[in-house]
C-alpha positions in Angstrom: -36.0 -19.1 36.1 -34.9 -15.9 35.5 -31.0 -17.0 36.1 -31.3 -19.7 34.0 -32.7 -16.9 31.5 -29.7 -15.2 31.7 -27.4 -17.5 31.9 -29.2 -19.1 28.7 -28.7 -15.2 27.2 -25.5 -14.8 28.2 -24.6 -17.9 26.2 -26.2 -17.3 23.4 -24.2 -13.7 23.4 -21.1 -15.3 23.9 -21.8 -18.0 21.1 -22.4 -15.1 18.9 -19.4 -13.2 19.3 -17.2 -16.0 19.0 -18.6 -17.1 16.2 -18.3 -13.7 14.6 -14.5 -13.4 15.7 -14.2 -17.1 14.0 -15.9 -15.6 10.7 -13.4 -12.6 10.6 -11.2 -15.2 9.5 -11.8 -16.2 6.0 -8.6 -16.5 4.4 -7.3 -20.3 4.5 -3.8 -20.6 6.5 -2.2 -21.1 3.8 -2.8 -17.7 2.6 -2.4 -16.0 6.4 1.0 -17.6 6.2 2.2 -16.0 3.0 1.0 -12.6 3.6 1.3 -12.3 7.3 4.4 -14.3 8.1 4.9 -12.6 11.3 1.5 -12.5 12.6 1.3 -8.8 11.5 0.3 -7.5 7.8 2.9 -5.2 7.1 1.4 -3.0 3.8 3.4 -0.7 2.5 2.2 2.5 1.3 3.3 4.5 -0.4 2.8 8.4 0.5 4.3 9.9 -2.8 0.5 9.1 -4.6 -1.8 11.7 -3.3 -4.3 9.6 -5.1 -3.9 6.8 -3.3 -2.9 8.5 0.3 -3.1 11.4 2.3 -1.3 12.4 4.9 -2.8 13.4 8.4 -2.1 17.1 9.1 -1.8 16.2 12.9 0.7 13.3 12.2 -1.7 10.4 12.5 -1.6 7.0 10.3 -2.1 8.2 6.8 -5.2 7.6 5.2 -6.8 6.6 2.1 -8.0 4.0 -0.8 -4.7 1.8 -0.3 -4.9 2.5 4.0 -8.4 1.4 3.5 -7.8 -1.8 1.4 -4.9 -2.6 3.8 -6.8 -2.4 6.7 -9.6 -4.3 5.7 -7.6 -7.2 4.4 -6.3 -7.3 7.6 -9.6 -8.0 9.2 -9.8 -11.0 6.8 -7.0 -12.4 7.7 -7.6 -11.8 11.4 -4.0 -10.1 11.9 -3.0 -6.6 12.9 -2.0 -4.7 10.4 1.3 -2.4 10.1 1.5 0.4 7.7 5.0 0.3 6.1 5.0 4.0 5.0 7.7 5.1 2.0 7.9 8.4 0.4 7.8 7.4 -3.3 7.3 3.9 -5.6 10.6 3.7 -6.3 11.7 2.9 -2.7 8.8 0.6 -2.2 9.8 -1.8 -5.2 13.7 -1.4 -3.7 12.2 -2.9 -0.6 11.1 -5.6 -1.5 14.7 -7.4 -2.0 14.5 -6.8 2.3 11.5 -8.5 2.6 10.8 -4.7 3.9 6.9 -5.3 3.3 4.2 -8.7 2.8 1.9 -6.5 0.4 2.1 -3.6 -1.4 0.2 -1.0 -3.5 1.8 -0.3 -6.7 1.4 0.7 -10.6 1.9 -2.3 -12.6 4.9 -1.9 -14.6 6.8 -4.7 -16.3 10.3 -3.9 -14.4 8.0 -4.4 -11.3 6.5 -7.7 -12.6 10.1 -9.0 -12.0 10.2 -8.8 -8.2 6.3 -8.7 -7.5 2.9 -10.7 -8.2 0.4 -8.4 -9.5 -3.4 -8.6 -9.1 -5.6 -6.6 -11.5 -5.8 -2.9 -11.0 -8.0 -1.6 -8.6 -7.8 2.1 -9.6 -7.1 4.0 -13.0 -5.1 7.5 -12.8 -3.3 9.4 -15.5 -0.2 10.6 -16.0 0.7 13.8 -18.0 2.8 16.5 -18.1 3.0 20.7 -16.8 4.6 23.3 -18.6 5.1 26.7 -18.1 1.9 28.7 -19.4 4.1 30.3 -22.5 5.3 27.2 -23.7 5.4 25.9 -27.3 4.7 22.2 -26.1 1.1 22.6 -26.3 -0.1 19.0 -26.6 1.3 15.6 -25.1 2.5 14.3 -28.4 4.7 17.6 -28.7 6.7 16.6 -26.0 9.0 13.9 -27.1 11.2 15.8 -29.1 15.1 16.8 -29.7 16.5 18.6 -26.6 13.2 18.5 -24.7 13.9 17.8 -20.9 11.3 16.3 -18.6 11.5 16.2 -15.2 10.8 12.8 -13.6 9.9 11.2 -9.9 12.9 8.7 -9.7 11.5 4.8 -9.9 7.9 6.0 -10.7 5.2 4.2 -12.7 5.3 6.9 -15.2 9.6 6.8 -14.9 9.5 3.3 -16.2 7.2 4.0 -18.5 8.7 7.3 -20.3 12.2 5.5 -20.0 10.3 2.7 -22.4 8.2 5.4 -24.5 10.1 8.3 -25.2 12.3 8.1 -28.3 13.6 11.8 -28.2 13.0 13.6 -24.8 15.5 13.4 -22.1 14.2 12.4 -18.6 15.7 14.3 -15.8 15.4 12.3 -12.2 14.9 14.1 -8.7 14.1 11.7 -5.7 10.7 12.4 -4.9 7.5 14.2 -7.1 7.7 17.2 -5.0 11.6 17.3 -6.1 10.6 16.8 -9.4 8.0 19.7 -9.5 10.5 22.2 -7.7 13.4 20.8 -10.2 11.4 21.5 -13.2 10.8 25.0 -12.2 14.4 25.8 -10.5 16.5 24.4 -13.4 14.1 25.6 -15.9 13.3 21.8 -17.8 11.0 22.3 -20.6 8.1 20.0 -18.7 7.2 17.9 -16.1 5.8 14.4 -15.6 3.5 13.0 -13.1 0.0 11.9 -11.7 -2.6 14.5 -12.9 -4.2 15.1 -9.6 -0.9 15.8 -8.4 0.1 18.0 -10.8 -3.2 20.2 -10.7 -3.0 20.7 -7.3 0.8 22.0 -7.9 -0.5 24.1 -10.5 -3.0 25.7 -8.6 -0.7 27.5 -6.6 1.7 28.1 -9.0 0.3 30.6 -11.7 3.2 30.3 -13.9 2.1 26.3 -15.2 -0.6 24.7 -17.0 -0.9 20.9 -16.7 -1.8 19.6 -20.5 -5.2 18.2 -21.4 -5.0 14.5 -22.1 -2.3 12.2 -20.9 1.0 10.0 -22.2 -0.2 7.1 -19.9 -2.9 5.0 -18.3 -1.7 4.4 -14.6 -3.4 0.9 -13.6 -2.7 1.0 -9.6 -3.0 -2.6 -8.3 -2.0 -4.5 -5.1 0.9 -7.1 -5.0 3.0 -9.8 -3.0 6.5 -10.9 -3.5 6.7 -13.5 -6.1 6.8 -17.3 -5.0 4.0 -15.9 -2.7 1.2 -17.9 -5.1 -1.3 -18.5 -2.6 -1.2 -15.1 -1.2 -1.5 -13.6 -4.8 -4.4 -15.3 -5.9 -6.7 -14.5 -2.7 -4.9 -10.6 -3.0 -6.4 -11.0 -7.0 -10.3 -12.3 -5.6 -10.0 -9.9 -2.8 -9.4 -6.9 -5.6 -12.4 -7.7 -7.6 -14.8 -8.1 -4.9 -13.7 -4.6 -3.8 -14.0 -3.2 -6.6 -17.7 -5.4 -7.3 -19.1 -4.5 -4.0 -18.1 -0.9 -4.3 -15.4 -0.3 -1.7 -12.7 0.9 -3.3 -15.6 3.3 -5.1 -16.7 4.7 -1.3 -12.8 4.6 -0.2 -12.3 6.9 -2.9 -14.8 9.5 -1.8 -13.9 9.4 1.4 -10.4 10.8 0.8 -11.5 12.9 -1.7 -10.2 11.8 -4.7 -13.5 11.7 -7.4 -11.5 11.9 -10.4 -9.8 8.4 -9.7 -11.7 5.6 -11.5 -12.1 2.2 -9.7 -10.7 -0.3 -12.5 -13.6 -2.5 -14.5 -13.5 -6.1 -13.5 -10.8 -8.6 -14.3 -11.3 -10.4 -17.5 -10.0 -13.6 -16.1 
């Protein structure tokens, strides 16, 4: 009796756990096809957004919102995933000419939108702009003027946007935003451009610069696929609202420390 008790247990154990592996698996094939064509997610990340990631002081996998996001995408699609890590936006859109990446974590941007299906943004962050504390640019609509120079994160949501925006200003490029931040102070530019978080924290231990109230631009962070990848984009697009809806992306945030971010209100389609 009691064997066949435990046999009957050990079934029923079994049973469950395959059954629960099986369920990890929602995606159709279709879509495990188009964004794991290897077998393996590979998600590129981009460490140049302290927003979005932060790096492990020990030299671990970084971690935050978009490591979060990547990993649990993974579980959906019942692959491994591999975190493609690049040092700013710029090199992450250059990438994807390689087929470098499946998925990525990027600001929408219409240069972007060329190369790269979109899903709706998942996180909102500002951009704006630090000065030196005894400058005359004093709000963000001071700052597009005649002989102005602002320095810039090369291939950055907020590059491709100023490049649109500014009718007067000069941009000045360095390759990464910590390049940009030390540019702007060693070759004495008139301001500098970037996420707000990241510019505060700079600021903070740098007494000489203010970052300005307000900002020049509303950064919509969202996830993407190479385009032609329709499938892949759509379930990337359903996956984005439910974590956003079931308040994810809200606890990923807080979890890496990063209250200021707002998670992105629901698609409208």
């Amino acid at each position: 009796m009691y064997r066949a008790l435990g046999a009957a247990i050990i079934g029923i154990t079994v049973g469950t756990a395959t059954a629960l592996a099986q369920s990890a698996v929602v995606a159709p094939p279709d879509v495990v096809k188009e964004l794991a064509p290897t077998g393996t997610l590979r998600a590129a990340i981009n460490a140049g957004n302290v927003v979005l990631v932060q790096k492990d002081p020990s030299g671990g996998d970084p971690r935050g919102i978009t490591v979060d996001l990547a990993r649990e995408l993974g579980r959906r699609l019942g692959v491994p995933v591999d975190l493609v890590v690049y040092d700013t936006a710029g090199k992450v859109t250059d990438a994807v000419k390689n087929a470098g990446w499946d998925i990525c974590f990027l600001a929408i941007e219409p240069a972007r939108a060329a190369v790269i299906g979109f899903t709706a943004p998942y996180v909102i962050i500002e951009g704006t702009y630090m000065v030196s504390v005894d400058s005359p640019l004093k709000a963000v609509a001071d700052v597009d003027r005649d002989g102005v120079r602002i320095a810039v994160s090369r291939g950055s949501a907020y590059d491709l946007y100023l490049s649109r925006m500014l009718q007067h200003a000069t941009l000045v490029r360095y390759p990464s935003p910590p390049l940009a931040f030390q540019g702007f102070l060693a070759d004495k530019l008139d301001a500098a451009a970037g996420v707000k978080q990241q510019l505060v924290q700079f600021a903070k231990s740098n007494p000489n610069v203010r970052v300005m109230d307000g900002r020049f631009q509303e950064i919509r962070e969202a996830m993407g696929a190479p385009l032609g990848h329709d499938a892949g984009v759509k379930y990337l697009r359903s996956f984005v609202e439910e974590m956003k809806a079931s308040g994810f992306a809200k606890k990923a945030l807080e979890r890496a420390g990063q209250p200021d971010a707002l998670v992105a209100p629901a698609a409208e389609n």
